[in-house]
DONUKE-605461 format. One record per residue (C-alpha): residue number from 1; residue in three letters; y, z negated, x negated. Coordinates in nm, 4 decimals. Last residue first. Layout:
DONUKE-605461
{atom NUM, ALA, {Y, Z, X}},
...
***
This chain:
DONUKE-605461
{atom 262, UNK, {-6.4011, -1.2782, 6.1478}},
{atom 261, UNK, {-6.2175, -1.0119, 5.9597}},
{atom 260, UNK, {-6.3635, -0.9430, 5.6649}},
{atom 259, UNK, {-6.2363, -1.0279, 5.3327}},
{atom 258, UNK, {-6.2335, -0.8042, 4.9678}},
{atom 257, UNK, {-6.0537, -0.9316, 4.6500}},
{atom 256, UNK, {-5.9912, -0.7022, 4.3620}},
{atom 255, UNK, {-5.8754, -0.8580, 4.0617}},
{atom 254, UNK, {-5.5452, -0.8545, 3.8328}},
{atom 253, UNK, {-5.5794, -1.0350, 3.5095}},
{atom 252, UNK, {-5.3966, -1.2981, 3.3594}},
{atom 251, UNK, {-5.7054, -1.5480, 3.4839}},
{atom 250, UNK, {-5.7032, -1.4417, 3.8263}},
{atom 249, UNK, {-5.3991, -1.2411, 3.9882}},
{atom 248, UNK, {-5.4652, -1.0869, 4.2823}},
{atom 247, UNK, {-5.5335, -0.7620, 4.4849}},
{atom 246, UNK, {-5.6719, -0.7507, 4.8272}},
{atom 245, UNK, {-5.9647, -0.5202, 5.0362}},
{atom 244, UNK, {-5.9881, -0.5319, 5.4227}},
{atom 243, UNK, {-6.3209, -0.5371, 5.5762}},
{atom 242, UNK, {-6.3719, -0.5083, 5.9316}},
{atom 241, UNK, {-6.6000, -0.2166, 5.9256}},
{atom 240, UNK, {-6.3613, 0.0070, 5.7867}},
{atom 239, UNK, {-6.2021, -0.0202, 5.4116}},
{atom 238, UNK, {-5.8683, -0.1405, 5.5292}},
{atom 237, UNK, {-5.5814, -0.0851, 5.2125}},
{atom 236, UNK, {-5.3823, -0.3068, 4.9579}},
{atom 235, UNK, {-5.2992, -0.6718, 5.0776}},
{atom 234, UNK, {-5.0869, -0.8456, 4.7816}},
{atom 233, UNK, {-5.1908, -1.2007, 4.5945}},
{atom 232, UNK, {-5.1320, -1.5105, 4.6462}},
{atom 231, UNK, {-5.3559, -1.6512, 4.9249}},
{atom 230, UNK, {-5.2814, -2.0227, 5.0364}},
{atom 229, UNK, {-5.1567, -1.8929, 5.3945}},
{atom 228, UNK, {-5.5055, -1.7140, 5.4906}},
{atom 227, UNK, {-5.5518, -1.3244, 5.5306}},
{atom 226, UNK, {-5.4510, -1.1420, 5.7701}},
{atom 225, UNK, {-5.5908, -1.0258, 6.1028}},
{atom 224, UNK, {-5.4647, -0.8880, 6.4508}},
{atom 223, UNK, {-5.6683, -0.8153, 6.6891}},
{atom 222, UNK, {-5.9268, -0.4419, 6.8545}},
{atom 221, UNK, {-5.5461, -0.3435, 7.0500}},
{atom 220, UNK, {-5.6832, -0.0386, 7.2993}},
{atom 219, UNK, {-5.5061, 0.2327, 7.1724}},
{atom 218, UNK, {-5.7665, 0.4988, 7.3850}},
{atom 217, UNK, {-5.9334, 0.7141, 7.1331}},
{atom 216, UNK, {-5.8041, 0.5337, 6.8018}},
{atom 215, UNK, {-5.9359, 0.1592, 6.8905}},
{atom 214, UNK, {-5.7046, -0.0208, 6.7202}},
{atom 213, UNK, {-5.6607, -0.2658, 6.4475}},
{atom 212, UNK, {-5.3701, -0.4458, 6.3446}},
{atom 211, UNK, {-5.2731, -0.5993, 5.9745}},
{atom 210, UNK, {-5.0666, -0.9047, 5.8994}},
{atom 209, UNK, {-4.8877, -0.8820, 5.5764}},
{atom 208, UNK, {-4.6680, -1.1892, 5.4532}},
{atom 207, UNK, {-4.4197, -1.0924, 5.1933}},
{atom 206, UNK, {-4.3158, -1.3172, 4.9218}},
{atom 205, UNK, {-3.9347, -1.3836, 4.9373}},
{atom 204, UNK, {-3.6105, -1.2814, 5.0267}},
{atom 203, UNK, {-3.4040, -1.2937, 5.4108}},
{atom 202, UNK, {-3.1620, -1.1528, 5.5782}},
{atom 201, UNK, {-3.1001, -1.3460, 5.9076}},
{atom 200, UNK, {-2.9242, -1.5830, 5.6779}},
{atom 199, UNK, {-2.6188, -1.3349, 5.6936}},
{atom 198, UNK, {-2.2928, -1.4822, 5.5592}},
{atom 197, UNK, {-2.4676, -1.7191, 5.3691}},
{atom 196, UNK, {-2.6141, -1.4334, 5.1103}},
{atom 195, UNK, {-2.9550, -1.5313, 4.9588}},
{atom 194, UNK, {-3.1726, -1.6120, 5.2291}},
{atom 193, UNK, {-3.4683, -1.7833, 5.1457}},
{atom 192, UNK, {-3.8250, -1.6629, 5.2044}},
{atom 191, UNK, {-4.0844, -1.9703, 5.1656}},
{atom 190, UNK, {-4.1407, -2.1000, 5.4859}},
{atom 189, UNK, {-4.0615, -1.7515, 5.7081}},
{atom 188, UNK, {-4.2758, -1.5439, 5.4663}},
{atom 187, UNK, {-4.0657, -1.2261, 5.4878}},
{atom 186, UNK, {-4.2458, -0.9680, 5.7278}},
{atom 185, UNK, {-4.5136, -0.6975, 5.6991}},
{atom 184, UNK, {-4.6889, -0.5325, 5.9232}},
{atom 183, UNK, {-4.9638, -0.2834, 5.8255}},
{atom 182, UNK, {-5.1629, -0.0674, 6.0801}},
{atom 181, UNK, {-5.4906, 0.0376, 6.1066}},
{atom 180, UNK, {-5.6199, 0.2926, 6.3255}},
{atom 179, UNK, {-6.0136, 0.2718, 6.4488}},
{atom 178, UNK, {-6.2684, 0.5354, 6.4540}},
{atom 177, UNK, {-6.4075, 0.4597, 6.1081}},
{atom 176, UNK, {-6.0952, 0.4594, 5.9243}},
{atom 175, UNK, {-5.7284, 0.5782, 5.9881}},
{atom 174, UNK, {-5.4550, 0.4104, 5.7815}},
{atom 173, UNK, {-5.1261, 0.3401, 5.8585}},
{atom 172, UNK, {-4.8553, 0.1322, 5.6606}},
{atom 171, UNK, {-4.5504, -0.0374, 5.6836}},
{atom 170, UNK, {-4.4851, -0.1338, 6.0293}},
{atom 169, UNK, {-4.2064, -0.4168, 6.0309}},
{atom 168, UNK, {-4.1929, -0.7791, 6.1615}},
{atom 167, UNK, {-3.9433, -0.9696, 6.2675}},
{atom 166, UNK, {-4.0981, -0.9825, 6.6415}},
{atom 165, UNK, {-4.3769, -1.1479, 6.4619}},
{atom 164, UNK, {-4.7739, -0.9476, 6.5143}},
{atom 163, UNK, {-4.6139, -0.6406, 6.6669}},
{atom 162, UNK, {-4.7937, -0.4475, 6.9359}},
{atom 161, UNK, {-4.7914, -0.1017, 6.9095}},
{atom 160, UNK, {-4.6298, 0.1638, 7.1344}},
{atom 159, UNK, {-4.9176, 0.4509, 7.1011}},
{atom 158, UNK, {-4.8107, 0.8371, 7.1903}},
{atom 157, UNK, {-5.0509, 1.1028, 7.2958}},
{atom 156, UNK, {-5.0978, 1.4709, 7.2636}},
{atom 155, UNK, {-4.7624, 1.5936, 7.0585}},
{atom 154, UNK, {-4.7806, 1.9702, 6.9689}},
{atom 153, UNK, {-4.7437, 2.0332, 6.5983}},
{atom 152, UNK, {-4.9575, 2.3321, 6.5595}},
{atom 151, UNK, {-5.2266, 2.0866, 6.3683}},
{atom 150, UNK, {-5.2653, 1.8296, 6.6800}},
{atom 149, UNK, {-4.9996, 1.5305, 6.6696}},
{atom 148, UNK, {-5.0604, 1.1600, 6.7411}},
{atom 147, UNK, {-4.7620, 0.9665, 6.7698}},
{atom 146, UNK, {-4.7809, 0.5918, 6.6924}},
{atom 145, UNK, {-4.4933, 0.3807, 6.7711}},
{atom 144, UNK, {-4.3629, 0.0737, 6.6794}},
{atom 143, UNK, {-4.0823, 0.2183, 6.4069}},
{atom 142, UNK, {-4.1976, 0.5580, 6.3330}},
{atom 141, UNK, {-4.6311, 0.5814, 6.2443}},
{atom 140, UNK, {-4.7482, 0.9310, 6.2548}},
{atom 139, UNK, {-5.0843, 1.0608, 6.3452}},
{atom 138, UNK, {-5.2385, 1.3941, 6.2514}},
{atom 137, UNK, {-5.5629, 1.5955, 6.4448}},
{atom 136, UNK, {-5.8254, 1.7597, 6.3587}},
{atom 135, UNK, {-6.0756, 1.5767, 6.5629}},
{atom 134, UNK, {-5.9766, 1.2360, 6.3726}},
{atom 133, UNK, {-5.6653, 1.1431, 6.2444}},
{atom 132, UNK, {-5.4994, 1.2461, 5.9304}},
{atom 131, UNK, {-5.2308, 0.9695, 5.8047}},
{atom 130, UNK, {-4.8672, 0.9405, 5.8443}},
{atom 129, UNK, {-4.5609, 0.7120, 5.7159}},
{atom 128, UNK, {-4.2619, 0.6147, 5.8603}},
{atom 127, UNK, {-3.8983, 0.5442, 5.7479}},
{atom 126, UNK, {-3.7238, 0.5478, 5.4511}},
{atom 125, UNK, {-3.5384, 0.2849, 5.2857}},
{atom 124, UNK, {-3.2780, 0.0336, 5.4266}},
{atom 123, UNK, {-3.0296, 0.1574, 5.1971}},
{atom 122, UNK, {-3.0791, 0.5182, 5.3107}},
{atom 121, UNK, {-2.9266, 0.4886, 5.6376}},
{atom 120, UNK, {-3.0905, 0.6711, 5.9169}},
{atom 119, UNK, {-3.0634, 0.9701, 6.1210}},
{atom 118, UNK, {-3.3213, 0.9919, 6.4197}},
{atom 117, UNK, {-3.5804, 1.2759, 6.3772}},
{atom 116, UNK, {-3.6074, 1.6242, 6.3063}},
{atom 115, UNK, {-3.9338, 1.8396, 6.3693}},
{atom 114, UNK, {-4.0795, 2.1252, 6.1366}},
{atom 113, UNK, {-4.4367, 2.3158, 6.2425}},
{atom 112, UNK, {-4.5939, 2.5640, 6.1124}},
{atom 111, UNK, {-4.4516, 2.5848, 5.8118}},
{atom 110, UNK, {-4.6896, 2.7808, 5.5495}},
{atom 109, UNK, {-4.8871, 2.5973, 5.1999}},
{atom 108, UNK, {-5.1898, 2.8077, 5.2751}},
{atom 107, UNK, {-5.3615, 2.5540, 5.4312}},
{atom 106, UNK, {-5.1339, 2.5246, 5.7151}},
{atom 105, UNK, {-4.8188, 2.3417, 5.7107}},
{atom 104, UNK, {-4.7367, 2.0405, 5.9631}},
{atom 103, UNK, {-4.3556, 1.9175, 5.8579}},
{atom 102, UNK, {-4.1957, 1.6089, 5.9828}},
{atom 101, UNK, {-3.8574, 1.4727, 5.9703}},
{atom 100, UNK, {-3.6081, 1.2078, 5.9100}},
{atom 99, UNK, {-3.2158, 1.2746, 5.8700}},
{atom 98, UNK, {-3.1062, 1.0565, 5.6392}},
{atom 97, UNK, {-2.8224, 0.8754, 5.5041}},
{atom 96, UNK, {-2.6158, 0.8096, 5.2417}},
{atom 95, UNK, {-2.2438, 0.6353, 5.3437}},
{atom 94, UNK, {-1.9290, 0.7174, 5.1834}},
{atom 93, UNK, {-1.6225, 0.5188, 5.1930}},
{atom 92, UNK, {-1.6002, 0.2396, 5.4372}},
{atom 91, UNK, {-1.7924, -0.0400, 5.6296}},
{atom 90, UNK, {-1.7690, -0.3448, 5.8127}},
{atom 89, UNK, {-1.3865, -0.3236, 5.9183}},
{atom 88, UNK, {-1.4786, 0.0903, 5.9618}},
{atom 87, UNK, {-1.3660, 0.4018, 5.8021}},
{atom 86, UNK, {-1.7352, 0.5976, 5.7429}},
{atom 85, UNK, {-1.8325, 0.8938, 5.6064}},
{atom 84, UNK, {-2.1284, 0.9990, 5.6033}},
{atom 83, UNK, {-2.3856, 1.1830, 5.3660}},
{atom 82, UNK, {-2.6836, 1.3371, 5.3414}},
{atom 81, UNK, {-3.0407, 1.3317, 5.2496}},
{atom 80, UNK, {-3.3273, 1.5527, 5.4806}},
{atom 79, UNK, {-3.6051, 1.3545, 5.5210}},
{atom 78, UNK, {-4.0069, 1.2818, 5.4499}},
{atom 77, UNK, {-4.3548, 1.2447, 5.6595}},
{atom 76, UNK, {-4.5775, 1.5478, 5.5832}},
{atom 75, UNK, {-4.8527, 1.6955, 5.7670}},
{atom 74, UNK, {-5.1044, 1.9114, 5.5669}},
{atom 73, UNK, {-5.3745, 2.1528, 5.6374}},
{atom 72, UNK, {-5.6652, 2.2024, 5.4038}},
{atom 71, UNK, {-5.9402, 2.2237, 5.6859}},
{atom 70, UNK, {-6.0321, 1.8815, 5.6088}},
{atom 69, UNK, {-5.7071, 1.7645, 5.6985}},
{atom 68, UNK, {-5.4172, 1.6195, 5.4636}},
{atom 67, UNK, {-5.1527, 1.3546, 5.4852}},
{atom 66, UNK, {-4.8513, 1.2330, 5.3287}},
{atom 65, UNK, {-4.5892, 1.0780, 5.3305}},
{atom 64, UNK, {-4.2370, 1.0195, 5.1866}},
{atom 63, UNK, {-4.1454, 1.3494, 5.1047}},
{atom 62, UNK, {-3.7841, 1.4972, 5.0158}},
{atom 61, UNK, {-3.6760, 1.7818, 5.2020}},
{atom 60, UNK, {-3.3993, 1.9082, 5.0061}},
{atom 59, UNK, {-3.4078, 2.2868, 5.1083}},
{atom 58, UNK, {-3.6885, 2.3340, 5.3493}},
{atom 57, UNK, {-4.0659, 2.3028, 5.2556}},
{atom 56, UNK, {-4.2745, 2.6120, 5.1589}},
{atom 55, UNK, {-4.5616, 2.4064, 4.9880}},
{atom 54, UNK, {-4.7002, 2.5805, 4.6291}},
{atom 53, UNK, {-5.1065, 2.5649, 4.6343}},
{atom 52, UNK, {-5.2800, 2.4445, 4.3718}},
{atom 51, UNK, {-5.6981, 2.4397, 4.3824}},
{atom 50, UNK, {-6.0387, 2.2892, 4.2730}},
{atom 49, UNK, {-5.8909, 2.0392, 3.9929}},
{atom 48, UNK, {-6.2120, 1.8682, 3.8207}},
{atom 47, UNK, {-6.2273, 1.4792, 3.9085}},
{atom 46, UNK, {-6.5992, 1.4933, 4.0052}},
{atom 45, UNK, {-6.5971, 1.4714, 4.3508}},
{atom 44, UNK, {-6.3642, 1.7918, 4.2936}},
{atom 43, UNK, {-5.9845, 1.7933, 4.3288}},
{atom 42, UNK, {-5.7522, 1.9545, 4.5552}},
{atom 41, UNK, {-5.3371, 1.9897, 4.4347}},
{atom 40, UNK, {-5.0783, 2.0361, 4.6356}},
{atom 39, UNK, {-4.7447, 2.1769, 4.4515}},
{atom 38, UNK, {-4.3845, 2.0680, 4.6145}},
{atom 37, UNK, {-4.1323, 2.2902, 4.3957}},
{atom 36, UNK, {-3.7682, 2.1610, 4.2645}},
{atom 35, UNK, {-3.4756, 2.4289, 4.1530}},
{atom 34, UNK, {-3.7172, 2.6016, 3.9273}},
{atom 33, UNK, {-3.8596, 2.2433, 3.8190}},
{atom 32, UNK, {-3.7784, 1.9037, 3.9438}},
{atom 31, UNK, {-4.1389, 1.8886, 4.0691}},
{atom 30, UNK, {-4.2611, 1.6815, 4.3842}},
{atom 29, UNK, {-4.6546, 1.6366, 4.3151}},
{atom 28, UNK, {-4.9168, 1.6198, 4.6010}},
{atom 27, UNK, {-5.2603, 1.5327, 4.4456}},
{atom 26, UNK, {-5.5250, 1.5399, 4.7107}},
{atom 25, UNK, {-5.9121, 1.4331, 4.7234}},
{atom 24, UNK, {-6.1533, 1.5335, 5.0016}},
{atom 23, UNK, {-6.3219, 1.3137, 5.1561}},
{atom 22, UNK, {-6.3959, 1.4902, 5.4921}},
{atom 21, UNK, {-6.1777, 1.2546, 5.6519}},
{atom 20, UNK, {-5.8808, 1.3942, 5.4225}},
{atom 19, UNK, {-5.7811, 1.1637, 5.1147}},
{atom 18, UNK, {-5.4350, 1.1544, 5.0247}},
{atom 17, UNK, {-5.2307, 1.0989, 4.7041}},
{atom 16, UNK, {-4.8149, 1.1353, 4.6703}},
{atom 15, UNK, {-4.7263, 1.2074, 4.2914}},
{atom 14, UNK, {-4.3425, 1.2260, 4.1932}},
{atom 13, UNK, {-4.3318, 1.4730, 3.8766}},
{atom 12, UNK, {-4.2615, 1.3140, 3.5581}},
{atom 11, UNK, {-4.1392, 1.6276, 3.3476}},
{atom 10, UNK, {-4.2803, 1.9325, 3.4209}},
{atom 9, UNK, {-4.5979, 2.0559, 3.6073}},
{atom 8, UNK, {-4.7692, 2.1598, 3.3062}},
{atom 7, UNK, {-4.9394, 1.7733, 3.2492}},
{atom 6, UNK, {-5.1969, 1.8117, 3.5394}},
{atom 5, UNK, {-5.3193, 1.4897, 3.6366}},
{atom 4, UNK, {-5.6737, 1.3507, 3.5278}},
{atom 3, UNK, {-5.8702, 1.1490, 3.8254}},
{atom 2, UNK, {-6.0799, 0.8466, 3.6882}},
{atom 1, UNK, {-6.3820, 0.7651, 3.8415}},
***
């Protein structure tokens, strides 16, 4: 069913959803009001707003990701902006970038925990992504590596994935049934072209996904899967129990497509 957003939080917020393993339903909106405000919102099974509660972030911290317990505590995946400047034969001028980090706050919207992370450029888009794990706990996906966090922000394990292509990128992480999924994506290597000569590594075109399943507990790599070369259409989210679900275009109209992993 249909989820109503709040219309008195100013003009176009940016929304970030999550679900928490208890299956609860968040709204996170990003104001531009009173100098910017980060509001969570908790909604009923039936679509009715339970709760707000106003997120003490730091100055400028703009989210990427997000992620929510069943206890009401949040992690958030996000960065810092800034700039460089840089006097170089390749570049000059100045440079935005980044500096990632991740907040844990409790459910009253408190820091408990804030880490920095590497510096990045901005042009190539912002890193990582997290999702709530199980036991309490919160997992975020940097690069090839999966860090699993408990909710005062101490590190307990860390995962180096396997990739599918060594081109390809993590994009997305879900947690479902016991098992972590993970996203790659790459540039379909037949039909992405590269439109600058001076760098044919860079490449544009339809995006292949290939996803990876893991056994959360111990890592161990449960095989890759994606779907089949003739498919046009875009891989949205695992559902658990091998089943991933798809969206395409059939008839002008776009339809969800589910496939299980053989």
């Amino acid at each position: 069913m249909p989820f109503p957003l709040p219309k008195d939080l100013g003009d176009s917020p940016e929304w970030h959803f999550a679900v928490s393993p208890a299956g609860d339903v968040y709204a996170l909106a990003s104001t531009f009001t009173n100098g910017g405000e980060n509001i969570l919102l908790k909604y009923s099974t039936s679509g009715d707003e339970v709760s707000r509660t106003t997120l003490q972030l730091p100055k400028g911290f703009l989210i990427n990701s997000s992620a929510v317990q069943s206890n009401g505590s949040t992690m958030l995946q996000g960065f810092i902006p800034h700039t460089v400047k840089e006097d170089s034969e390749k570049s000059q001028g100045l440079t935005p970038k980044g500096t990632s980090m991740i907040a844990i706050l409790d459910q009253n919207g408190h820091p408990v925990s804030l880490k920095d992370g590497k510096s990045f450029t901005l042009f190539n888009g912002a890193p990582g992504t997290v999702a709530a794990g199980n036991n309490g706990t919160f997992v975020e996906l940097m690069d090839e590596t999966l860090s699993i966090f408990d909710q005062t922000g101490d590190l307990l394990k860390s995962i180096q994935l396997v990739k599918p292509y060594p081109e390809s990128n993590a994009t997305k992480l879900e947690y479902v049934d016991g098992q972590f999924a993970v996203a790659f994506s790459r540039v379909d290597p037949v039909k992405g072209k590269a439109l600058d000569p001076k760098h044919p590594e860079v490449k544009f075109g339809p995006i292949e996904v290939t996803w990876l399943l893991l056994n959360s507990e111990d890592g161990t790599l449960k095989g890759f899967y994606s779907m089949p070369a003739d498919f046009v259409g875009s891989s949205l989210c695992y559902l658990g129990q091998g089943e991933f679900l798809n969206i395409a275009a059939q008839n002008r109209q776009a339809v969800f497509v589910k496939a299980t992993a053989p």
